[in-house]
Every structure is written in structure tokens, then in C-alpha cells.
C-alpha distance (Angstrom), angle and dihedral (degrees) to the residues before:
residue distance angle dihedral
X1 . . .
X2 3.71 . .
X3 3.78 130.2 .
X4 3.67 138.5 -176.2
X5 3.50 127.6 -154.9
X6 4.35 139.3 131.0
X7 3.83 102.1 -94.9
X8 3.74 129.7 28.4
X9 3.63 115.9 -171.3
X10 4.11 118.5 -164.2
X11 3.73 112.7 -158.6
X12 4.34 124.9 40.3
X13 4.14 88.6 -147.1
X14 3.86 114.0 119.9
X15 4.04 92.1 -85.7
X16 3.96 85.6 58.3
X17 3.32 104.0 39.3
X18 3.75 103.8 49.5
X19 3.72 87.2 34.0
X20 3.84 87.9 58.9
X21 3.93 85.3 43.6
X22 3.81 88.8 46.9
X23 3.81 90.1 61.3
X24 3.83 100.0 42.3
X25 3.95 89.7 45.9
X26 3.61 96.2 49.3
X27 3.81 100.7 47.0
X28 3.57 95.0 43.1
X29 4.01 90.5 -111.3
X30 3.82 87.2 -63.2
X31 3.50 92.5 122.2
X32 4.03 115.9 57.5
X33 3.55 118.3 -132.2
X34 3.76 129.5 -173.5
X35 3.77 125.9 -161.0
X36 3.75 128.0 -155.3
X37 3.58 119.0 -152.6
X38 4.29 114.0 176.0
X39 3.48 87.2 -149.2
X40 3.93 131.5 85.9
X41 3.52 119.4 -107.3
X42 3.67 102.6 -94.8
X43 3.74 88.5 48.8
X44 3.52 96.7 48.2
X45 4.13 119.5 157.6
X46 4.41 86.7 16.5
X47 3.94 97.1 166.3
X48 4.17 88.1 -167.3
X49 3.52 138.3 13.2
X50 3.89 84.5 -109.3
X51 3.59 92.7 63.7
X52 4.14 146.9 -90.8
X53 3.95 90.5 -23.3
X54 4.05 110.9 -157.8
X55 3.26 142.1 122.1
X56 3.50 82.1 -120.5
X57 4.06 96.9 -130.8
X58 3.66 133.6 129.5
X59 4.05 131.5 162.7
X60 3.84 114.1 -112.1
X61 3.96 78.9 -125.5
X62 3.67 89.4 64.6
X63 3.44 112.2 58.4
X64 3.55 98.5 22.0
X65 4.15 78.8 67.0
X66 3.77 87.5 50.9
X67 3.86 97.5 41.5
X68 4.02 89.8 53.8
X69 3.77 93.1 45.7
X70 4.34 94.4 48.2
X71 3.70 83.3 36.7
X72 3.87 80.8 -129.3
X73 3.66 136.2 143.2
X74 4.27 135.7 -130.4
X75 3.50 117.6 -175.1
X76 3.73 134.4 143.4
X77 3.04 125.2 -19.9
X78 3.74 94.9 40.6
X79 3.72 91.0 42.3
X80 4.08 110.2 60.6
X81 3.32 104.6 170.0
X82 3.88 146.3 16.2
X83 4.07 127.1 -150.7
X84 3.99 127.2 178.8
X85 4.25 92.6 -134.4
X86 3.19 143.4 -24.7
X87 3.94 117.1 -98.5
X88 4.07 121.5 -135.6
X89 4.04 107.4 -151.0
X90 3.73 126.3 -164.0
X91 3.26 123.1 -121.8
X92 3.85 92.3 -109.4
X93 3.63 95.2 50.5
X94 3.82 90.2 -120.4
X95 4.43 102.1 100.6
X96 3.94 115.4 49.8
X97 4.37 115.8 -173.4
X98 3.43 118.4 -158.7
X99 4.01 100.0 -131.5
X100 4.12 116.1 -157.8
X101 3.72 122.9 -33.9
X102 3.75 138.3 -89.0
X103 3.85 123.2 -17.2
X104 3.65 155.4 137.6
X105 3.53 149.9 -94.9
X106 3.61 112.8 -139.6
X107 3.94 131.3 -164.7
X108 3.56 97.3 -121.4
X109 3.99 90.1 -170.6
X110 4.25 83.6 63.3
X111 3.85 98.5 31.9
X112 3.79 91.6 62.7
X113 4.00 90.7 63.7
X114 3.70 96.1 36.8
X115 3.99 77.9 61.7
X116 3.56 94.5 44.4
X117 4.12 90.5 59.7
X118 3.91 88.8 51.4
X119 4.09 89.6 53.2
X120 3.44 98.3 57.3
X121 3.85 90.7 37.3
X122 3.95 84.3 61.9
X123 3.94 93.1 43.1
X124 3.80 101.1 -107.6
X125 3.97 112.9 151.2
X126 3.89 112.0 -134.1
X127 3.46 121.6 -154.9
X128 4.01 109.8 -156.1
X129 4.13 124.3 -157.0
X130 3.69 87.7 9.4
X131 4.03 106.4 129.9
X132 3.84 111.7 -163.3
X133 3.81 113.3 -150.6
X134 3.60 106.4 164.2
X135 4.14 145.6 37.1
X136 3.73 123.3 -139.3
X137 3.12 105.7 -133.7
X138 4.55 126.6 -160.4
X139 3.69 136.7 -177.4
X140 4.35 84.9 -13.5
X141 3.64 85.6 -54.5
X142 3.83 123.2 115.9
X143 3.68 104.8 -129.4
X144 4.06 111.1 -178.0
X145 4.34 130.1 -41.3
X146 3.82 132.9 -93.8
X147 3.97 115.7 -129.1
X148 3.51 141.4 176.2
X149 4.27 121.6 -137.2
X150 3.84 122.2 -138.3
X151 3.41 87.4 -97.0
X152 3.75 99.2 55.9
X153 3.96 90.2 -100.4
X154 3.97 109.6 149.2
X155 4.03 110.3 -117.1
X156 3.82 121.0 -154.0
X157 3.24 123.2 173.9
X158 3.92 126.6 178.4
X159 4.16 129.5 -155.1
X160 3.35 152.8 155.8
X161 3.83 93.2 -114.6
X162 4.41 129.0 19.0
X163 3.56 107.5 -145.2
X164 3.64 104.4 -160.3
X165 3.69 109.2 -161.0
X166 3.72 95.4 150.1
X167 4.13 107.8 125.0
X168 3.50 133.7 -76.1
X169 3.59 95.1 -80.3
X170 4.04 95.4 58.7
X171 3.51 123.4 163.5
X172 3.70 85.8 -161.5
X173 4.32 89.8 69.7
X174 4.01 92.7 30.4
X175 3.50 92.3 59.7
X176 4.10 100.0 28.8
X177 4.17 94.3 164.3
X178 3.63 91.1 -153.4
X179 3.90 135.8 67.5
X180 3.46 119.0 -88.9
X181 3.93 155.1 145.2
X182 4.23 86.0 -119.2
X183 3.55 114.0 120.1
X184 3.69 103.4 -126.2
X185 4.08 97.7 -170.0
X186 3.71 128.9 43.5
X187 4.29 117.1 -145.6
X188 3.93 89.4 -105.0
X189 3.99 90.1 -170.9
X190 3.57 92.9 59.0
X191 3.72 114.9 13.9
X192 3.77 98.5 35.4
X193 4.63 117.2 87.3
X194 3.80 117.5 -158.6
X195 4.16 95.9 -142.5
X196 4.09 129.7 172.1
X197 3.82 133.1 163.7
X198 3.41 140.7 -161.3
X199 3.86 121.4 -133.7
X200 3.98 105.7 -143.5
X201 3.41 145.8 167.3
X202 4.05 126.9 -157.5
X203 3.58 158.5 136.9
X204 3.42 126.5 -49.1
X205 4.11 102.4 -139.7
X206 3.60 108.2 128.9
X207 3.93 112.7 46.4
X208 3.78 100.4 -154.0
X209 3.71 104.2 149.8
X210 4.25 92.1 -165.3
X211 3.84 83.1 66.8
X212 3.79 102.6 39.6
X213 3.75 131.6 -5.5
X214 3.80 115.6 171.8
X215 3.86 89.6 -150.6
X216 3.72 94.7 53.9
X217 4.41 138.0 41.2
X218 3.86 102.7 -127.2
X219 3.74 123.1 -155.6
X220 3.68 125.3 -168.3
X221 3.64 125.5 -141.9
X222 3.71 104.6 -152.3
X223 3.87 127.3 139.6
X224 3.59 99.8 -160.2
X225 3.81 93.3 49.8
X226 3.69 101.9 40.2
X227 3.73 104.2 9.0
X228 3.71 112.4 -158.9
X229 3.58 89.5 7.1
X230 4.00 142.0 42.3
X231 3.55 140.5 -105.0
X232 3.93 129.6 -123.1
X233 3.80 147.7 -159.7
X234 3.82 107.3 -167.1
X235 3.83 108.2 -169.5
X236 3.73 105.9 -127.3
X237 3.81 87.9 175.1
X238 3.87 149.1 -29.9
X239 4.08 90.1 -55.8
X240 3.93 98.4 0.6
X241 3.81 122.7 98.2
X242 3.92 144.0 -171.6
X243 3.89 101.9 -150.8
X244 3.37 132.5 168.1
X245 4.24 145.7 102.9
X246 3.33 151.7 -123.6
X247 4.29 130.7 -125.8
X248 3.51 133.0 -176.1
X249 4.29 105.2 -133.6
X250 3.63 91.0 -133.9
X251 3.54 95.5 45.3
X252 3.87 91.9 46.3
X253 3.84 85.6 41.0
X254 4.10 91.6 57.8
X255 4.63 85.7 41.6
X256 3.82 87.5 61.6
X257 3.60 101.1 43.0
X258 4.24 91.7 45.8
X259 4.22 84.4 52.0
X260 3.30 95.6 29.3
X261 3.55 94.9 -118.8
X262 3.72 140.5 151.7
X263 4.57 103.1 -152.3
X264 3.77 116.9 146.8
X265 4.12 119.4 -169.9
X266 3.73 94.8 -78.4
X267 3.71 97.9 53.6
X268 3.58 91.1 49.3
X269 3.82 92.4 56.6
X270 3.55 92.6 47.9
X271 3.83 83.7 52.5
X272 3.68 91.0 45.8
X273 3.86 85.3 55.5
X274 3.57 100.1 64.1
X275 3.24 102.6 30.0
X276 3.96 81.3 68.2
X277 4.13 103.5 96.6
X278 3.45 86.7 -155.6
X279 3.60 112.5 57.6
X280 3.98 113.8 77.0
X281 3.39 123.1 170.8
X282 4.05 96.3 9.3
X283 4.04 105.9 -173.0
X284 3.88 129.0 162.6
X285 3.63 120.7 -78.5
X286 3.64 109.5 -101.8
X287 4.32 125.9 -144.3
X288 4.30 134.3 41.3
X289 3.95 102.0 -53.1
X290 4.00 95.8 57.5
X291 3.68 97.2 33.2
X292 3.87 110.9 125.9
X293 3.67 92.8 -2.2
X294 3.95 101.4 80.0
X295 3.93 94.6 112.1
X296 3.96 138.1 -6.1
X297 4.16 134.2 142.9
X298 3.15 124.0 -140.9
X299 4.35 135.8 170.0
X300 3.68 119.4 -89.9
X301 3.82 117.8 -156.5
X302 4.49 101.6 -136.5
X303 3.88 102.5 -177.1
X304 3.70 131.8 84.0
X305 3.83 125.5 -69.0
X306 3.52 122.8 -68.1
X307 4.03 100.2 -78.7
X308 3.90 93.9 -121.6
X309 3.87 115.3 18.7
X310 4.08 98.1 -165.7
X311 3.17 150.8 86.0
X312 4.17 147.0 -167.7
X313 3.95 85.7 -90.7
X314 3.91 89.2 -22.4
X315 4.32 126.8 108.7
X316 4.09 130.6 -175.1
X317 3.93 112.4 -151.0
X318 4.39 130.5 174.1
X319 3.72 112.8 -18.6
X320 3.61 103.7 -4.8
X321 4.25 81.7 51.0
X322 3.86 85.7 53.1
X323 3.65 89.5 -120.3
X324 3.78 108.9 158.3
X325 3.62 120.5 105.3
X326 3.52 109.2 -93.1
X327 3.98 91.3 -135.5
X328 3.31 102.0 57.3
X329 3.83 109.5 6.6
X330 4.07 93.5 -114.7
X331 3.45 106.9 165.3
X332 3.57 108.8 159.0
X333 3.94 94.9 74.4
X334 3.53 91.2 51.4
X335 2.82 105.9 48.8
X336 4.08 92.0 49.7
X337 3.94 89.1 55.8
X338 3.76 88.5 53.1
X339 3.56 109.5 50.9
X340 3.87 90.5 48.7
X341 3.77 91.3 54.0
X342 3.53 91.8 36.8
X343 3.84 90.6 54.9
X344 3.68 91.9 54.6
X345 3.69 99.4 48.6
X346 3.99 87.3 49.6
X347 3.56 92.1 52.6
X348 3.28 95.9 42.4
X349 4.08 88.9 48.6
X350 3.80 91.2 54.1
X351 4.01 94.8 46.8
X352 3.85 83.5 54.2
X353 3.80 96.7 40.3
X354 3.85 101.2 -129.0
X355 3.48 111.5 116.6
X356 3.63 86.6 165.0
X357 4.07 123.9 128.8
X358 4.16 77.0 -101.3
X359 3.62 93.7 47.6
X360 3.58 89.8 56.5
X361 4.00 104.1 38.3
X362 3.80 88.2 106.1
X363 3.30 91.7 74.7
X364 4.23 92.9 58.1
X365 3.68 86.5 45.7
X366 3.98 103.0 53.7
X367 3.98 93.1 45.3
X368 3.18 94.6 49.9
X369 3.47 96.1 48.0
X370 3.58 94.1 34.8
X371 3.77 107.1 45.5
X372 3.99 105.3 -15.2
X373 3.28 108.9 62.9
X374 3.61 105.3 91.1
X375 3.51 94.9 45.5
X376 4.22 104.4 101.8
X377 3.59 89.6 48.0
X378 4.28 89.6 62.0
X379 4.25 83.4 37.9
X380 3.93 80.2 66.0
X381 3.57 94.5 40.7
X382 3.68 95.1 43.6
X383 3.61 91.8 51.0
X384 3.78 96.4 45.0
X385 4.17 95.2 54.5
X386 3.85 88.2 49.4
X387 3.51 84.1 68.9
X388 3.53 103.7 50.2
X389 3.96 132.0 85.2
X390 3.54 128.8 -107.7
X391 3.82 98.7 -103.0
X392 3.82 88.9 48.8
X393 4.09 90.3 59.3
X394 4.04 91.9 49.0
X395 3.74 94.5 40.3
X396 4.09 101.8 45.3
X397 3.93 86.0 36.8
X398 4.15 84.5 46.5
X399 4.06 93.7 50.1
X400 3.44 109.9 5.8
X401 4.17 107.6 59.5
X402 3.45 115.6 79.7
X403 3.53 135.4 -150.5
X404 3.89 91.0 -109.6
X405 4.16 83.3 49.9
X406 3.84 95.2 56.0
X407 4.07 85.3 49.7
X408 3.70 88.2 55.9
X409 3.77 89.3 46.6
X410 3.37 90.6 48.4
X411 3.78 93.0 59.6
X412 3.99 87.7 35.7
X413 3.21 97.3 -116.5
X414 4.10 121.9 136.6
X415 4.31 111.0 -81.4
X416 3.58 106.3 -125.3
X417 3.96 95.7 -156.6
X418 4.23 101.4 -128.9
X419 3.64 93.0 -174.7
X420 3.92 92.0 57.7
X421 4.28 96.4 32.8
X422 3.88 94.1 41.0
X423 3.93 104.7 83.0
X424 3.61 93.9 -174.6
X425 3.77 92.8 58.2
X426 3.53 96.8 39.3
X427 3.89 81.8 55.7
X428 3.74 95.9 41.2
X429 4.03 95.9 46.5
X430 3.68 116.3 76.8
X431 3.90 101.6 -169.6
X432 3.48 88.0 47.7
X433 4.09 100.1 50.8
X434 4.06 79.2 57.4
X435 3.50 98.1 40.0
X436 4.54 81.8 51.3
X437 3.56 89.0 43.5
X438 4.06 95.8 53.0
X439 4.20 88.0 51.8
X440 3.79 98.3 20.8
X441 3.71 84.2 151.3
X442 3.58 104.2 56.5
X443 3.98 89.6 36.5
X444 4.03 88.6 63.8
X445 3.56 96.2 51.5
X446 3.56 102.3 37.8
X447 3.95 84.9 55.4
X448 3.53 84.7 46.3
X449 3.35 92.6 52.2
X450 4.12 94.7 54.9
X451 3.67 87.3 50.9
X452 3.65 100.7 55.7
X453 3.53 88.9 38.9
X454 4.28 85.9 55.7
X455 3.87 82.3 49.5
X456 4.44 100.2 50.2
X457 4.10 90.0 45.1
X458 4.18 82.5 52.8
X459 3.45 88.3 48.0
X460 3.84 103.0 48.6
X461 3.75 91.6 34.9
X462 3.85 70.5 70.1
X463 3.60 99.5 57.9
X464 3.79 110.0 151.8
X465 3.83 122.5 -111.2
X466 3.56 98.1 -145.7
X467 3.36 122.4 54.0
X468 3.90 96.2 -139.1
X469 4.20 77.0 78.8
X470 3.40 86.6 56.0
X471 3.87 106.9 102.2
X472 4.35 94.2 35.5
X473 3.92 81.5 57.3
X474 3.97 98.6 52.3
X475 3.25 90.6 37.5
X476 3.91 92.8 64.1
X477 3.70 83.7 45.8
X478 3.47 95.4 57.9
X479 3.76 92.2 52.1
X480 3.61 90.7 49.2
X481 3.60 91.2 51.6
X482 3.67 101.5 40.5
X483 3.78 88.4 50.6
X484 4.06 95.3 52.1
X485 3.82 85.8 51.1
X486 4.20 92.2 53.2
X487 4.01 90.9 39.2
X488 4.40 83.2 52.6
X489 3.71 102.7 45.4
X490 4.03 81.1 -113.4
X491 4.54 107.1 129.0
């Protein structure tokens, strides 16, 4: 089978699918678009064969912007559950960090065919159980993707523009067939989380609102739990949770061989599920909306976005764009931003006829400087608190955030520790000089770590317009980078 058409778009997860809505919305369905989803229709936008894997979060902030840019609606069902934040506890129990703003838990097993309806209201063609495994590539320009059907029937389908929306580990990107400034491969040792969640309901016996809070996601800072990552209890209800965590394998690996123990990533969540006071009797959801989607893992990419996300003809979007946050693996919000300015800089590619990697810069240069642009500086962050021990978390999170810090958090944006950057206070403020001089260590480098973070959002605030800039650019970044990780004991 073989079908031509403008935009192809490999991958029905919510990059793809409101990417492919993006395009349809903002040419006025003038341009067609076809979407290929591996899955069959009433598993359409499965991320594993275990199920819709998620942590199931996203800021009100986030798909409001997308709802108002699709001119689309989510309600209930789709939406199961709203919180006012997202709390940050330290590992002794004794700091809590309110982390964003209002948002929602969504059933990702019912969202999926809520955005199914709103494709085919906007005239995009999806192809179900069609797995796409390789571009065609002519004259260095990617012209359309290679697939195979569920019943072994070849798949080719030819465009102007490949959206590849498939994961982070896409074959599509690792084997791009064309030259490009795309990163094809993504560090897995240090840029890579191993993360799974259970889906439970239980009773509510033990109020304890550091372990569960149905207003409020928790996550858990805790090295010896989730080591090189965190743990989280997502409220999906009144006595329903999303909980789960993250590790980093060589952190995990370097845990078991200090205790000389032998825990993998589903042990450690089933540790993670007791230890939580505040969960008795957890069982399995039972009835349609939970159904095959009660627990899965799956790998999170944690660094910034792919450096350059296009392409003669070619486009990176959500996971396989390395989207999510790189301090606490978010993906959903993202990946929402992206598609809708993705969208617009396809259209606006294919009105102009230059599908080129120039035609489609524009798209590089809004996300960064729309949503992506602070995301090396929390790469350095993230990478700097994986290394640190428990009591360093609860005491630099105890005495070294600020009040302005927790605003910035608030609005996601990097803390730039005052009371360790500002000389004058740290000169003026007893308690604090001996609070410095007890950690004098971790106070350098988390000041440090503000300032070079001050330094990467200058930088990509700076991100060229042209792509023949391109390769000065990343090199700077590189340096900038490369230097944080000698400064932090990190290479």
C-alpha cells in the first residue's frame, strides 16, 4: 500500500496527535496529514505493551495552552482528577516545596480516544497497527517512511514533511539516512531514567499528607529509594493513586554494591509502596478505564532537548525530541507546547514551499525560546543532585532555598539560590555564614550551579536564526556544559 499526502506523522502519543491536529487546524485542513499509530484502534496512543505508561500529570497551564490553540476541549472522563501543585518533600520529611501550580491527572487509557474523535473531526487519516521502521530518504532530503501492517503488508507512505513522534528510542532519528545537525543517540548512562508506576486504589487509614494528599502530587527525594531519581504519589482521586519512581542504572548500580544489595526498578516500587504510611490495603483498580493499564516501566529521556530538532523534510517532536524536563522527567507539557508550535512552523513551511532544514528552523527557534530554553541549566542541576546524599537534599533544601527560589519553582523556572550568590547577605546574615560554613561544599556548587544556569538561559536566549550559525552555537554549549560537569565532579 502506498500513499501520498503533505504531512506524515509517526507515533499517535500526545506529541503526534496534537501535532497532526496542529497542522490540520492551522491550515484550515488544506494540507492533508496522515498519522500512523502501531497500535489498533481501541489501543490507540499505547506507549508499551504493558499499557498507557505516565505518570499521568500535566499543569493546568499546559493544556489549557493546547486546548485554546486546537480550539479543542478535555473534560471528564479524560481528566480524573484535579490538584492545586505539586509538593517537593525532603528526604527527611522535614522541608516540603510547592512545585508549579494547578493541574490534572488525566486517564491516559481514555484521553487517547477522546483525541482520536478530534482527529478525524479535523480530517486527519489514521493508520492503525501500522509500525513504521524506516525513512526514505532523496537527494539528502527525507521524503516519506517505510512500514509494515499487522498482517505483514509493506506500508509506504510519501510527504512533504516526516513527523517523527515515535518515542525516545526511535529508529526513525537513530538511523536518520540523511545529513544533519539531529542528534541521532541520546547518552543512555547518564541522560536516560528507568521509571514504572503502579495504578492503585485503597484505604484511606492513616492521614499523613507527606505521603499522600489528594489536593497535591508529592515527590520524594530519597537516594536510597529512587537513587538518581525520585519517587511519587500522584492523587488520581480521594483513595486512588498514580505511584511510582524513577532511577538512574548507574546510580542504582553503585546503591546495591554500597549495601550490598541486588534491587532492580520493580522491587524498588514495591518498596516504595509500603513504605507509603498512607496506603493500606492497595489493590488494582477494577472496571474499563484502568483495564490493562494498572502497572508498566518504561525509559524517560532527563536532559535538554535534542540540540537541533529538524531536518531537510525531517522533524523530532515529545520523547523522541527529548522533551521532558530534565528535573523531573515531565513530558506531557512539553510535549503540548511543541506540537502546537511545531504545527505552525510546518504549515507555515509548506505555504512557503521550503521544507528544507532552513525552511523549518522556526520551529527550533520558537521552542526554545518559548518553552526550551531553560532546560540545560536544570540538565546541570539534575545531574548535580543525583550525586548528592540524602542529608545534603534535606539540609540545602532546609537552609539554602529561598522564598524568591520557591517563586521561581513555582513558575518552573531554574532557583538561583540568593542566600548563597548574594555576597553581601551571605556577609550580613549570621545564621547563614554558619549554616555555609557547616556545608561549605555543597554551598559553592549549588551557587555555582545558579550561575551557570544564569549563563546557558543567556546563551540559548541566543539561539541562532540561521542554521549556518548552527555549529559556532553548540559548540559554545558544549563548552559550557563540559565545563559545569568538570567544576561538579560529574565526567
Amino acid at each position: 500500500m502506498r500513499i501520498d499526502c503533505d504531512v506524515v506523522v509517526v507515533g499517535g502519543g500526545p506529541a503526534g496527535s496534537h501535532t497532526a491536529m496542529a497542522v490540520a487546524r492551522f491550515s484550515k485542513q488544506n494540507i492533508r496529514v496522515v498519522l500512523i499509530d502501531r497500535n489498533e484502534r481501541s489501543e490507540f496512543g499505547k506507549k508499551t505493551k504493558r499499557g498507557w505508561t505516565c505518570g499521568d500529570a500535566v499543569s493546568k497551564r499546559s493544556l489549557e495552552f493546547v486546548m485554546e490553540n486546537l480550539g479543542i476541549r478535555y473534560e471528564r472522563p479524560e481528566i480524573e482528577h484535579e490538584v492545586d501543585g505539586v509538593l517537593v518533600i525532603s528526604p527527611d520529611h522535614e522541608t516540603k516545596v510547592l512545585f508549579d501550580g494547578e493541574g490534572y491527572l488525566l486517564n491516559r487509557k481514555l484521553w487517547p480516544q477522546k483525541q482520536l474523535q478530534y482527529l478525524e473531526k479535523f480530517g486527519v487519516e489514521v493508520l492503525f497497527g501500522v509500525d513504521a521502521r524506516q525513512l526514505i530518504a532523496e537527494d539528502n532530503r527525507i521524503v516519506g517512511v517505510k512500514g509494515t501492517s499487522r498482517d505483514g503488508e509493506p506500508v509506504e507512505v510519501r510527504a512533504k514533511v516526516v513527523v517523527d513522534a515515535s518515542g525516545s528510542a526511535s529508529v526513525l532519528r537513530a538511523n536518520l539516512p540523511i545529513e544533519s545537525y539531529v542528534e541521532r543517540e541520546i547518552d543512555k548512562e547518564n541522560d536516560m531514567e528507568a521509571t514504572g508506576r503502579y495504578i492503585l486504589e485503597f484505604d484511606r487509614v492513616v492521614e499523613d499528607e507527606t505521603w499522600f494528599d489528594p489536593r497535591y502530587c508529592i515527590i520524594h527525594l530519597d537516594q536510597f529509594l529512587a537513587p538518581g531519581g525520585y519517587c511519587w504519589t500522584f492523587p488520581k482521586g480521594e483513595s486512588k493513586v498514580n505511584i511510582g519512581l524513577g532511577v538512574q542504572k548507574t546510580a542504582l548500580d553503585r546503591r546495591n554494591a554500597a549495601y550490598g544489595l541486588r534491587d532492580n526498578l520493580t522491587s524498588l516500587i514495591d518498596q516504595y509502596v509500603r513504605a507509603n504510611r498512607a496506603i493500606v490495603n492497595p489493590r488494582e483498580p477494577e472496571g474499563y478505564p484502568d483495564q490493562g493499564n494498572t502497572y508498566s516501566t518504561w525509559q524517560v529521556p532527563v536532559r535538554r532537548q535534542n540540540d537541533c530538532m529538524v531536518a531537510n523534510g525531517y522533524v523530532v517532536v515529545g520523547d523522541a525530541a527529548w522533551m521532558p524536563r530534565p528535573i523531573d522527567a515531565g513530558g506531557l507539557g512539553p510535549s503540548l507546547y511543541g506540537s502546537v508550535i511545531l504545527g505552525r512552523n510546518v504549515v507555515r513551511a509548506i505555504e512557503e514551499n521550503d521544507v528544507s532544514q532552513d525552511g523549518l528552523w522556526g520551529y527550533n527557534v520558537e521552542y526554545v525560546r518559548v518553552y526550551g530554553y531553560q532546560m540545560a541549566g536544570f540538565e546541570v542541576l539534575r545531574r548535580y543532585l543525583q550525586t548528592l546524599p540524602n542529608d545534603d537534599i534535606s539540609f540545602g533544601m532546609k537552609h539554602f532555598l529561598s522564598e524568591d527560589d520557591i517563586e521561581s519553582i513555582k513558575r518552573r523556572e531554574h532557583p538561583r539560590f540568593p542566600l548563597l550568590t548574594n555576597f553581601l547577605r551571605v556577609l550580613l546574615d549570621a545564621e547563614l555564614r554558619r549554616r555555609v560554613r557547616e556545608r561549605p561544599k555543597l554551598a559553592r556548587s549549588l551557587a555555582y550551579v545558579a550561575n551557570k544556569s544564569r549563563r546557558l538561559i543567556r546563551h540559548y536566549l541566543n539561539y541562532p536564526e540561521r542554521s549556518a550559525d548552527f555549529p559556532r552555537w553548540r559548540a559554545q554549549l558544549l563548552r559550557e556544559l563540559n565545563e559545569a560537569n568538570e567544576r561538579l565532579g560529574l565526567t
